[in-house]
N, C-alpha and C positions, 0 to 999 in steps of 0.2 A: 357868862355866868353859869355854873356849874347847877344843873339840877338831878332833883331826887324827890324820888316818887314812891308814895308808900301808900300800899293799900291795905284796906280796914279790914279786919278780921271777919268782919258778918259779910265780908264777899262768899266766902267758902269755905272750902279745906285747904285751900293755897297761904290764909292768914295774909300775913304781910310782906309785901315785892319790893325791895329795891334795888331801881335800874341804875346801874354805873354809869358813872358821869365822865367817866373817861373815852368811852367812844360813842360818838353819835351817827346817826342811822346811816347819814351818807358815804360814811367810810366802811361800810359793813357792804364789802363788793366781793371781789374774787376771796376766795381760802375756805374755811369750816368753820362748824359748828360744832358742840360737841357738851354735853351735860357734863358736869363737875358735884365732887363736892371738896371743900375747902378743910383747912386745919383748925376751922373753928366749927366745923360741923353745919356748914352753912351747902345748900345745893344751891344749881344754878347753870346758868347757858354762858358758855366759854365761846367767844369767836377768835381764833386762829389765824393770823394772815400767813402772807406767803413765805416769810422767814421763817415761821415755825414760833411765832410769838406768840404766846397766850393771854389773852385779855376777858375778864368778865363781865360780860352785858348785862343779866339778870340775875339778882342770888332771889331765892325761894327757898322758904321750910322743908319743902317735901322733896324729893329724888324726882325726878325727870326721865326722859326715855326716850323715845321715837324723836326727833326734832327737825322739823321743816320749815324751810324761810318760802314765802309768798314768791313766784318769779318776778313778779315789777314792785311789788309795793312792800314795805315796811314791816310789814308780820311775819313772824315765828308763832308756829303752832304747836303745843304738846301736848298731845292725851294726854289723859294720866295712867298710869301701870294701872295692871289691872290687881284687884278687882274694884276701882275707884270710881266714880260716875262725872266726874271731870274732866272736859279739855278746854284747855291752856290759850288764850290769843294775845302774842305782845304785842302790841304797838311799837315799834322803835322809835317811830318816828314821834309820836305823840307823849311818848313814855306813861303807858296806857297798858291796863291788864282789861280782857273781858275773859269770864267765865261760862264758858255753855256748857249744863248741864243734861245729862243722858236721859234719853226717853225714862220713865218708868218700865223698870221688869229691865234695862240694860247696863252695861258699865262698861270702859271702852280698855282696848287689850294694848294700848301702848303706842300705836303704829299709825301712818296715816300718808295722804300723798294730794297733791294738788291737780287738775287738770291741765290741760297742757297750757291753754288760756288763763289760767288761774280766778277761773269761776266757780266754778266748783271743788273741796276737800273731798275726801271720802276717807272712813275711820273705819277699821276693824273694830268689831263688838262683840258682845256676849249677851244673848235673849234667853235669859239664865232660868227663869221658869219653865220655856220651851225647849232647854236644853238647845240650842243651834246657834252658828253663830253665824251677825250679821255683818252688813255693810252699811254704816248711815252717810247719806248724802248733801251736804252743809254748803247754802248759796252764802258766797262770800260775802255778795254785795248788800245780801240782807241785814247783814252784822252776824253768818254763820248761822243762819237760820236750817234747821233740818228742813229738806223737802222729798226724801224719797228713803227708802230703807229696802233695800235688800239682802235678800239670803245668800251668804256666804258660800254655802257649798258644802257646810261640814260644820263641826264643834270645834270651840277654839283658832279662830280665826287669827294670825298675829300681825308678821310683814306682809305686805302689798305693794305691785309695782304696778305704775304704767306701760302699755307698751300697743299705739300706734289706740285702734279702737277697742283695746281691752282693757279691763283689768284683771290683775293676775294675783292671787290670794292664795298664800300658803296658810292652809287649814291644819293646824295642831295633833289636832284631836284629841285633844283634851278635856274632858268636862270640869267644869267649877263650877261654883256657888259662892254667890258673898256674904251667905251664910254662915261656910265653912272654911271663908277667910282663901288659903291658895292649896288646898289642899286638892287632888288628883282624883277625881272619882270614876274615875272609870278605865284605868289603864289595862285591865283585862278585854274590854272590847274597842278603845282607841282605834280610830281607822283616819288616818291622817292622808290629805290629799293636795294636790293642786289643783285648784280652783280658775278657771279663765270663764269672765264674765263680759257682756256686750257691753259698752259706754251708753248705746244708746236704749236700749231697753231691762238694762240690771239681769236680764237672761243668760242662762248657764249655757257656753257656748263649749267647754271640753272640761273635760274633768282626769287627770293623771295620778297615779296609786303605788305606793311600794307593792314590792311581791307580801301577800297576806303574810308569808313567816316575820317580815319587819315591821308587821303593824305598830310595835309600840317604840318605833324611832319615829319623834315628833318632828312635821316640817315644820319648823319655824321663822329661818331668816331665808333672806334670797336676796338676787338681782338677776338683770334682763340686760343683754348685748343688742347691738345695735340689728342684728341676726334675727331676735327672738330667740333665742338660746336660752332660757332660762336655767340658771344654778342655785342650788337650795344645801342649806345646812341645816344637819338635823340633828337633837337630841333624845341620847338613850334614855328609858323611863326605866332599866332596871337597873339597880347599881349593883347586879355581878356581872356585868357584860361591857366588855370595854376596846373587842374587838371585832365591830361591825363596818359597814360601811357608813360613813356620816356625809360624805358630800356625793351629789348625784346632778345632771344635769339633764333636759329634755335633747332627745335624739329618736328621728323616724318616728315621732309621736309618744313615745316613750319615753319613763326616765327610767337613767344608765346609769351605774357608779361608774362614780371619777377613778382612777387609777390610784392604787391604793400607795399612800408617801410609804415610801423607803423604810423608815422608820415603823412602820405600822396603823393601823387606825388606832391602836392605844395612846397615842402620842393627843388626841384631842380629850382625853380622860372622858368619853361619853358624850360630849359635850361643844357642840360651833355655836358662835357667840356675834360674829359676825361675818356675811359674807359680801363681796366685792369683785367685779370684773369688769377687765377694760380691755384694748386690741390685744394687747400682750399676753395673756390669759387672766387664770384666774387665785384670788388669795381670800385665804379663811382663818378667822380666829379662834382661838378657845382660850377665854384666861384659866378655865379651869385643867388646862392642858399644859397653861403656861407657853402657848407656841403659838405664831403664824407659821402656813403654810401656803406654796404659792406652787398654782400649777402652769404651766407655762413649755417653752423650747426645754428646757429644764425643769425638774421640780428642786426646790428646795423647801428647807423648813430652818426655822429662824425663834432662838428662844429669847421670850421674851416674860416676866412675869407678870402677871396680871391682865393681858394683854384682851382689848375685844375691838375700840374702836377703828373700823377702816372705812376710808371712802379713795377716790379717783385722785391720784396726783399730776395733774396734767395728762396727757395720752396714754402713758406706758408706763406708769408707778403709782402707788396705793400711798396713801398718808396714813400710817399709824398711831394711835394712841393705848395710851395704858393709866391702871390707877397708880402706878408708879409714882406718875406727870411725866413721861417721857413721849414727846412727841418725834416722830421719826418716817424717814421712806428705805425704801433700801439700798439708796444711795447715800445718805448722812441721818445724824442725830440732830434735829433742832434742839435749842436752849431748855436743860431742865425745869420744866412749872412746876409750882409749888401748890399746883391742883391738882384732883387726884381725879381722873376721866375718866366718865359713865362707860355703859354698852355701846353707845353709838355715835360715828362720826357722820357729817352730812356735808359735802361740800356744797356752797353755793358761789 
């Protein structure tokens, strides 16, 4: 029997969830994830298997963002974009929403990552009185109960990786208020950084910096090689400047601009949207560039419109998406969807 699940309004700002009845938890194995929204104005979490087929798990009123499946068990988690006080926990299995709400004084930036055990979440935040931004720490087994908060490293805190006993926190630098709705305040003294924090005491264990003339290229997205290599894409906060460096990686304790594409750093219009690495190298989006680019034995650059979702296609290819609906690697095109795909792809 085909079920659907709808949740009441006075849950939150989420309103009302329904889970598709077309696939259930236990087929939700190898491929992605990836937020949508639909031709009826409807948002929601798209799972992708390995054909390149598109299927919709959760439609939602609101846009989605960051999206992470549990490693053994049944949940998908999504902050909410910021400046929201909301994240997201589906049940797949139970076809099941719960809502945890943000400390007072916080609201959460989008992003989020699980332990390697999958005991612990940890969320990028925003302690927006305090101006800094944090890290809240969410025991799973409690039903996602906060149990520790730490300081981020910086203002504006967004994407977050693991990697071995760290974690690794690319800080914006950006200041907000959710007073002021997503308005920038402070881009004159912006000091955006990366952030590596201890798992086991939330202590600041190194902290990484553009050269002071780049301060107001924001780090925002990233990933981490099986090396430690971390790569970060960045956006420009001025919009007369569209020919700086935007992708840069940690080398000799420092970070290095990547070699600049053929084409220019104008080719990303200001603006990475997503970034992705696997043995092969590495590939970056900009939908507002309209282009992937991949740096690798070769670089090339590949136009695409609308273009931001990427995650790991097996060892040595990226899966693409777009708000197009075109799913794709750069070996073929999978079948056109009739969804239009968020910022971010996630494989699980």
């Amino acid at each position: 029997m085909q079920r659907r699940t709808f949740i009441s309004a006075s849950l939150g700002a989420l309103g009302s969830v329904f889970f598709s009845p077309l696939l259930e938890a236990a087929t939700i194995h190898k491929g992605w994830l990836n937020g949508f929204k639909d031709d009826q104005g409807r948002y929601g979490i798209a799972y992708i298997d390995e054909s390149f087929n598109a299927t919709p798990l959760v439609y939602t009123p609101i846009r989605l963002h960051g999206i992470t499946k549990h490693p053994t068990k049944a949940d998908i988690v999504a902050p909410a974009r910021r400046p929201d006080m909301q994240m997201f926990v589906f049940d797949m299995e139970r076809k099941a929403l719960r809502i945890i709400e943000s400390d007072e004084g916080r609201h959460f930036y989008g992003h989020g990552v699980y332990s390697t055990d999958g005991k612990l979440f940890y969320t990028t935040q925003n302690a927006y009185d305090e101006e800094k931004g944090v890290i809240g720490v969410y025991d799973v087994d409690q039903g996602y109960k906060k149990v520790a908060e730490w300081d981020s490293g910086g203002i504006g805190p967004h994407e977050l990786r693991l990697y071995k006993n760290q974690l690794i926190i690319a800080n914006g630098g950006i200041l907000t208020h959710p007073d002021m709705g997503r308005a920038k305040l402070n881009i004159d003294s912006m000091a955006p950084n990366l952030t590596y924090l201890d798992l086991a005491t939330g202590q600041i264990n190194n902290q990484l910096s553009l050269p002071q003339d780049l301060h107001q290229l924001s780090i925002r997205h990233m990933d981490v090689t099986q090396d430690g290599t971390v790569f970060v894409g960045l956006q420009d906060q001025l919009e007369h400047r569209r020919d700086l460096p935007l992708v840069w990686k940690t080398q000799n304790g420092k970070l290095q601009e990547m070699t600049q594409p053929t084409e220019g750093w104008r080719i990303f219009n200001g603006y990475v949207g997503s970034v992705c690495a696997n043995q092969n190298g590495l590939c970056v989006s900009s939908p507002r560039g309209n282009v992937v680019h991949f740096w690798g034995q070769k670089m090339k650059a590949l136009a695409q419109k609308d273009v931001c979702g990427l995650a790991q296609c097996g060892k040595s290819d990226f899966l693409i998406t777009t708000g197009a609906g075109t799913i794709m690697n750069f070996s073929h095109n999978g079948p056109h969807s009739a969804l239009h795909f968020d910022n971010h792809c996630t494989a699980i």
